[in-house]
C-alpha positions, 0 to 999 in steps of 0.5 A: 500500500502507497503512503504519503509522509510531508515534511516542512522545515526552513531553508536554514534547517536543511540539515536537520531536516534530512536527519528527520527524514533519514530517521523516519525512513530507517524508523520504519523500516520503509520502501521508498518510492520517490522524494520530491521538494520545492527547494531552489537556489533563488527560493534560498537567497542563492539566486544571484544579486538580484534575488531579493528572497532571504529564506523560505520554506522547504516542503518534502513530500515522502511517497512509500509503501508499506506491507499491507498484510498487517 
């Protein structure tokens, strides 16, 4: 059976982030499907001398799936 896990976190949390992303994968023992987010290099502030963005959110959305026998 497929399941869908959101995170959300900021640009400037990026690493403890994939450490609760990590955790929860190796948590329960799960297959992944896919991973897909929103995060950009001019949503970061990394966008060049004209980016006027300083920070934003960063959504992760988790496609798994599950043994569905239990």
């Amino acid at each position: 059976m497929q399941q869908v896990k959101i995170f959300k976190s900021t640009d400037t949390e990026l690493e403890d982030m994939e450490k609760q992303i990590n955790r929860f994968i190796r948590k329960n023992n799960l297959r992944v499907l896919s991973i897909t987010g929103n995060h950009s290099a001019a949503a970061s502030g990394n966008g060049g001398p004209m980016s006027t963005f300083s920070g934003g959110d960063v959504v992760v959305i988790l496609l798994y799936e599950i043994d569905s026998k239990g």
